[in-house]
C-alpha positions in Angstrom: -23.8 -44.7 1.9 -21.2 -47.3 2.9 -22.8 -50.4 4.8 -19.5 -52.3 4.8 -16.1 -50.4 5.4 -12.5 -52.9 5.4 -9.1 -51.3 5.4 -5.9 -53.2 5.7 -8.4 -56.0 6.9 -5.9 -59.5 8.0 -6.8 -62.8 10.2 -3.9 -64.6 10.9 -4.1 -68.0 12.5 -2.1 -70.1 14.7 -1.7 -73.6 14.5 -0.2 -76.3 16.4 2.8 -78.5 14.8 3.0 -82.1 15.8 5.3 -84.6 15.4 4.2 -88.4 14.1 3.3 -90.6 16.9 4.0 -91.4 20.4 6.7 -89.4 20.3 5.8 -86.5 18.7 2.8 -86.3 20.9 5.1 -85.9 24.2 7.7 -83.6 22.4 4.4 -81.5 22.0 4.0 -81.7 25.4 7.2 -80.6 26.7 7.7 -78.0 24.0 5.1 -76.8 21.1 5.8 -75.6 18.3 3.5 -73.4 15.7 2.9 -72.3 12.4 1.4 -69.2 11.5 -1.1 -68.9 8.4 -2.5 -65.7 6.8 -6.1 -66.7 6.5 -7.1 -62.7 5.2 -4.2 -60.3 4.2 -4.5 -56.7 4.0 -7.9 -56.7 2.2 -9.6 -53.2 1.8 -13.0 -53.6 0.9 -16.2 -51.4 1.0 -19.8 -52.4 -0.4 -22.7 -49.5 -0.4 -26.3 -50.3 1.3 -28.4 -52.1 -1.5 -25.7 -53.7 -3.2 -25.3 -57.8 -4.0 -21.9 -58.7 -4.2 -20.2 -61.7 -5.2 -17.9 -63.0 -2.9 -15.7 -65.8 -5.0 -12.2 -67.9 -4.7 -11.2 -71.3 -4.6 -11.6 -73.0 -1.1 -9.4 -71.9 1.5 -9.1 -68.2 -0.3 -10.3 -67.1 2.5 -13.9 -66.3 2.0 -15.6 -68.0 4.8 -12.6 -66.3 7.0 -13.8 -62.7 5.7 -17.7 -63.2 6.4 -16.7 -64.3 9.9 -15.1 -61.2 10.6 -18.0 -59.6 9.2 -20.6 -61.3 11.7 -18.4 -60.9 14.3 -18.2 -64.3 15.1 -14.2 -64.2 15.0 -12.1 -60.9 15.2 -9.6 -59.3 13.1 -5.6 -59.8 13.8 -5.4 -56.2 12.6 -7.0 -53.9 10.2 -10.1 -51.5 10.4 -13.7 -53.0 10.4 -17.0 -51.4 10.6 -20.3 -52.8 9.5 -23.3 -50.8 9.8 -21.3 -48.2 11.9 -20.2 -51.2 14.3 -17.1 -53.1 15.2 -19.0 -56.6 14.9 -16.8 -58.4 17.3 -18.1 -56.3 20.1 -21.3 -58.3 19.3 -23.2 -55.3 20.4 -27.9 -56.5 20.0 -28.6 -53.5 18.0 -25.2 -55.1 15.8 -26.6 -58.6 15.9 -30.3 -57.9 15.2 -29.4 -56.0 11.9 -27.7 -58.9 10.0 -28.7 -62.5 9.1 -25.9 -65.9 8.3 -27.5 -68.5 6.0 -25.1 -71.2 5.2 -26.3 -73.7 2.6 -24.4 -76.7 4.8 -25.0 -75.8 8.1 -29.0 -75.6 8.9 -30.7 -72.9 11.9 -34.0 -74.6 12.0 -35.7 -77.3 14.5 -35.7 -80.5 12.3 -38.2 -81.8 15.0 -40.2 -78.9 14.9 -42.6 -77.5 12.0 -41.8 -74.5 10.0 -44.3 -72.1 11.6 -42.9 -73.5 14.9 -39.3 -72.3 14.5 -40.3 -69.3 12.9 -42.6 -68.4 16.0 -39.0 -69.2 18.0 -37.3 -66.7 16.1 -40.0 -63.7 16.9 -39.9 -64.2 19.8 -35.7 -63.8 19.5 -36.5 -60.8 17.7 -39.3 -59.4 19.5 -41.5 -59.0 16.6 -45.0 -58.1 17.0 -47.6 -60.5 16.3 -48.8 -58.6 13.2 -45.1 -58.0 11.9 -44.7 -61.4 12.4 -47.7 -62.7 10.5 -47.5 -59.9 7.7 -43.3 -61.0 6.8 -43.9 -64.4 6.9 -46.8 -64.6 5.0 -45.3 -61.7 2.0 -41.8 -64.6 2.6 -44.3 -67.9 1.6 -46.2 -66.5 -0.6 -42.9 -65.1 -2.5 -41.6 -68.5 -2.4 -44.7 -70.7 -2.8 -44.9 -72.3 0.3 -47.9 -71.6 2.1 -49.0 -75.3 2.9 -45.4 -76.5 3.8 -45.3 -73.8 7.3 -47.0 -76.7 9.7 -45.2 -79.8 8.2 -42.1 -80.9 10.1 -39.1 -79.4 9.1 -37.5 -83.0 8.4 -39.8 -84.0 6.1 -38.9 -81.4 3.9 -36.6 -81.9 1.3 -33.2 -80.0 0.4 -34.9 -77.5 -1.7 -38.0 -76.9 0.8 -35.5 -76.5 3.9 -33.2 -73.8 1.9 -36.6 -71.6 1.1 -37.3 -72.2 5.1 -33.8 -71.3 5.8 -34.2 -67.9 3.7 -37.8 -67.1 5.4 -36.1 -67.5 9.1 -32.9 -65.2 8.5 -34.7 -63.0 6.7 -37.9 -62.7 9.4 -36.8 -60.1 11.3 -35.9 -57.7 7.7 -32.3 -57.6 8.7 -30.4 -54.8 6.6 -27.3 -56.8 5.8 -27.9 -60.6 4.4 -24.8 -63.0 4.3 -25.0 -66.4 2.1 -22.4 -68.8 1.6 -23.1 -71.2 -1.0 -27.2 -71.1 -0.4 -27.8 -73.4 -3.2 -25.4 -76.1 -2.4 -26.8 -79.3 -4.1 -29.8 -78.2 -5.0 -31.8 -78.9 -8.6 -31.8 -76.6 -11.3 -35.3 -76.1 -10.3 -34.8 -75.0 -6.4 -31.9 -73.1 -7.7 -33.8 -71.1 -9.8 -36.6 -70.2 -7.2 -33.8 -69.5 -4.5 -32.5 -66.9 -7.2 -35.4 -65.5 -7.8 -36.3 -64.9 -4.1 -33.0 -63.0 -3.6 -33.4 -60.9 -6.4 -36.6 -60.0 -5.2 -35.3 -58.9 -1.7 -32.3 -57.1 -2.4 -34.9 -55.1 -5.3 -37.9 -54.8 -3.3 -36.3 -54.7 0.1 -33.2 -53.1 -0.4 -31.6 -55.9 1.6 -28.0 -55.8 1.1 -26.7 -59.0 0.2 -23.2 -60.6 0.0 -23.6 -63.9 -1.5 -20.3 -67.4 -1.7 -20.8 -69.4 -4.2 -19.2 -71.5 -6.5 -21.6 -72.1 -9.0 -21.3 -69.6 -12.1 -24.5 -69.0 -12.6 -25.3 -67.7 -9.0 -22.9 -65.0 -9.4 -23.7 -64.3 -12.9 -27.3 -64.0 -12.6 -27.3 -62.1 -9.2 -24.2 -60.1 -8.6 -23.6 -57.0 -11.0 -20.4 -56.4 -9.0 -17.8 -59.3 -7.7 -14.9 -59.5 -5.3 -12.2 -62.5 -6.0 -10.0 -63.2 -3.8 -6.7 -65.9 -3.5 -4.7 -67.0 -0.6 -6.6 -63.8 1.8 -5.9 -61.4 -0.6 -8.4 -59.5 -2.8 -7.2 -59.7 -6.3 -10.3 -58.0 -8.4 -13.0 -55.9 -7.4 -15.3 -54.8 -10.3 -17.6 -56.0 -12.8 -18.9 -59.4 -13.2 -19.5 -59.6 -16.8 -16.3 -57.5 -17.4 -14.9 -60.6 -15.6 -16.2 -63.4 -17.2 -16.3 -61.4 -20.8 -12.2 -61.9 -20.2 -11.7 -65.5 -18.6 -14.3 -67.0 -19.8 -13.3 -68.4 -22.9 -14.8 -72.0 -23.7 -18.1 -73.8 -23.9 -18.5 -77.6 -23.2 -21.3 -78.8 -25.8 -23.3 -82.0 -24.9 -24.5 -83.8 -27.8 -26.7 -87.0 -28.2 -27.8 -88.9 -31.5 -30.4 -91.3 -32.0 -28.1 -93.4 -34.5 -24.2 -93.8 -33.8 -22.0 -91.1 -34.9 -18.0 -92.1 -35.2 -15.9 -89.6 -37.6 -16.6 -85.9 -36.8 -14.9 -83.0 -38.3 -14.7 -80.1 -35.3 -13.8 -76.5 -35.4 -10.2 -75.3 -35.0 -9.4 -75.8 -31.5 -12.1 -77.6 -30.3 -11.7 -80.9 -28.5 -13.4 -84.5 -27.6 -13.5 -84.8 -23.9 -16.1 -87.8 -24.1 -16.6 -89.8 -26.7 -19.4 -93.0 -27.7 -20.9 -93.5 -30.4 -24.3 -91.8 -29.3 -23.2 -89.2 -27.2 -19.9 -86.6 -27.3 -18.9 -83.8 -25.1 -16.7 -81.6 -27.0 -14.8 -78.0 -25.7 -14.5 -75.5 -28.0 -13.2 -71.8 -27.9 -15.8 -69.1 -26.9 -15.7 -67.6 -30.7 -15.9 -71.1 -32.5 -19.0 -72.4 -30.9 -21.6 -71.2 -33.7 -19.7 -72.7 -36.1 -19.2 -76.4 -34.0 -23.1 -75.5 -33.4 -23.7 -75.8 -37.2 -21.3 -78.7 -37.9 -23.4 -80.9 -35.3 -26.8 -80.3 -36.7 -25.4 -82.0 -39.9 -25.8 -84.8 -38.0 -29.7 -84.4 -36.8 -28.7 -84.9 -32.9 -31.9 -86.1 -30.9 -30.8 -83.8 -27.9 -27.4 -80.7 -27.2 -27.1 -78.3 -24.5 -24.5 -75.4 -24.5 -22.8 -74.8 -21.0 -20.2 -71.9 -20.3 -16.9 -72.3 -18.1 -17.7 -74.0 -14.6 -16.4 -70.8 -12.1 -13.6 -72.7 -10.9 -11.8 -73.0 -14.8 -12.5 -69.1 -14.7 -10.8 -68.5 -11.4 -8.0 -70.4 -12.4 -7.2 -68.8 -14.9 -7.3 -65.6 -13.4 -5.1 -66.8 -10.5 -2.7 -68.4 -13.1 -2.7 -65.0 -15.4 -3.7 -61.6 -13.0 -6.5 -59.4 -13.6 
C-alpha cells in the first residue's frame, strides 16, 4: 500500500527583481518586475507504508521544497498529491495528527520548559490519554536512555540530548508518516549513532514510515535501503542505495599518523597527497587500490589510520556531472 502518491508534482516560485539602490527601489515601485524559478519540476514519486527513504541532492535541489508540499505547509503550482489518502494543503486534523516534521535546525520544544513539560503540552495537542501518554514516552526514553534528563530544562541540554527530545515529541503521538531533514546536523559521532539507532528501531518495530534529508553519507547508507536524488527539482534516480554508491563511489581518503617523521612515500597508482607533514598524511586513492596503499603504510608502523569513504556531496556530484 502506497502511503505517498506524486505525479507530475512542480512548485514554481515567484520572486521580485530589484534594481540597485535608490533608484531601483522606486522603479520597483512604479512597475515590478519578476523572475520565475522552478523550485520542484514534474517529480513522480511514490513510497509504500513502512518504507525509509532517502531524500538527497545538493542545497537548493529542492528537497526541503518537496517535504513542504508533503506537510502541507505550502501547495503545489500543479501536479497530483496525496499523502495518506489526503491532499495535505487542505490541512485537514485527521491529515495533520498522522504525520510528524523534525528539522535538525529549527527546534519544537520549550527551551524554558523541562522535557516532561513540553511533552505533557503536546498530549494535550494530541489528546492522548494519560496512560498512552505515560506508556510512549516512557518505551521513547528508555529506547533512547534518557530517563533522568525528562525534568531537566530543555536548555540545559546539549545538541545531542535536545535532538533525542526532539525525536520523543514528534514521535509522541505514533504518527504513521515521520519527516527528517538533516536530524543529525552537527552532532558527535556518538549522538549520531544513538539517533540512528532510534530510527531504525521505529521504522522496524513501529512500522513508522520514515523519509529522512541528509547530507551525511552514512545516514543514508546505514538507514535507507531505497534513495531518491534529486537536482535542480527534478528527480534524477530512484532505486537502490548501495547500487548507488557501489557506482559513484569510487575513492577513500586515508588518514595516517606516525610517531617518527615520515618524508618519501611510494603510493599506489592513482593515489594522491591531499595533506602532507611529516607526522601526519591524508592521501585519496581509488576505491580498488586501497588494500594495497593499506599495506604500503603499515611498512611504516603508523601510531594511528582511519579509512573514510566519499563524503555524499563528491558522490552527488558526480552523478550530476555523469547521469545515472
Amino acid at each position: 500500500m502506497n502511503i505517498i502518491e506524486v505525479k507530475k508534482l512542480s512548485k514554481t516560485y515567484r520572486r521580485v527583481v530589484k534594481g540597485e539602490g535608490l533608484r531601483g527601489s522606486i522603479l520597483s515601485l512604479v512597475k515590478r518586475e519578476y523572475e520565475y524559478r522552478e523550485a520542484v519540476k514534474d517529480l513522480n514519486l511514490t513510497v509504500a507504508e513502512g518504507e525509509f527513504v532517502g531524500l538527497i541532492g545538493p542545497n537548493g535541489a529542492g528537497k526541503t521544497t518537496l517535504t513542504k508540499m508533503l506537510t502541507g505547509i505550502i501547495a503545489p503550482t500543479s501536479g497530483e498529491i496525496e499523502v495518506m489518502g489526503f491532499y495535505p494543503n487542505d490541512l485537514k486534523n485527521d491529515f495533520k495528527r498522522q504525520y510528524a516534521v523534525v528539522m535538525g535546525q529549527k527546534s519544537q520544544l520549550f527551551f524554558e520548559l523541562t522535557a516532561n513539560d513540553t511533552l505533557r503540552l503536546f498530549k494535550e495537542i494530541y489528546g492522548l490519554k494519560e496512560r498512552e501518554f505515560q506508556e510512549t514516552k516512557l518505551w521513547f526514553a528508555r529506547l533512547f536512555g534518557v530517563e533522568e534528563l525528562l525534568d531537566v530544562q530543555v536548555r540545559s541540554l546539549s545538541l545531542g540530548e535536545r535532538m533525542k527530545m526532539e525525536l520523543i515529541a514528534a514521535l509522541l503521538h505514533n504518527p504513521r508518516i515521520l519527516f527528517l531533514d538533516e536530524p543529525t546536523i552537527g552532532l558527535d559521532a556518538i549522538a549520531s549513532r544513538q539517533i540512528r539507532r532510534f530510527l531504525r528501531e521505529i521504522n522496524r518495530k513501529r512500522g513508522t514510515t520514515i523519509l529522512l534529508t541528509s547530507h551525511y553519507m552514512e545516514d543514508i547508507r546505514s538507514l535507507c535501503e531505497r534513495c531518491v536524488v534529486v537536482n535542480h527539482g527534478t528527480k534524477i534516480y530512484d532505486g537502490s542505495t548501495e547500487a548507488l554508491f557501489e557506482k559513484y563511489q569510487r575513492d577513500r581518503q586515508v588518514s595516517v599518523s606516525f610517531s617518527h617523521p615520515v618524508e618519501d612515500m611510494a603510493l599506489p597508482e592513482g593515489a594522491a597527497v591531499r595533506e602532507e607533514g611529516p607526522y601526519k598524511k591524508v592521501i585519496r586513492v581509488p576505491k580498488e587500490k586501497s588494500g594495497e596503499l593499506l599495506q604500503r603504510l603499515m611498512e611504516y608502523h603508523p601510531s594511528d589510520l582511519t579509512v573514510e569513504e566519499d563524503e555524499i556531496g563528491r558522490v552527488v556530484e558526480r552523478i550530476y556531472a555523469e547521469g545515472v
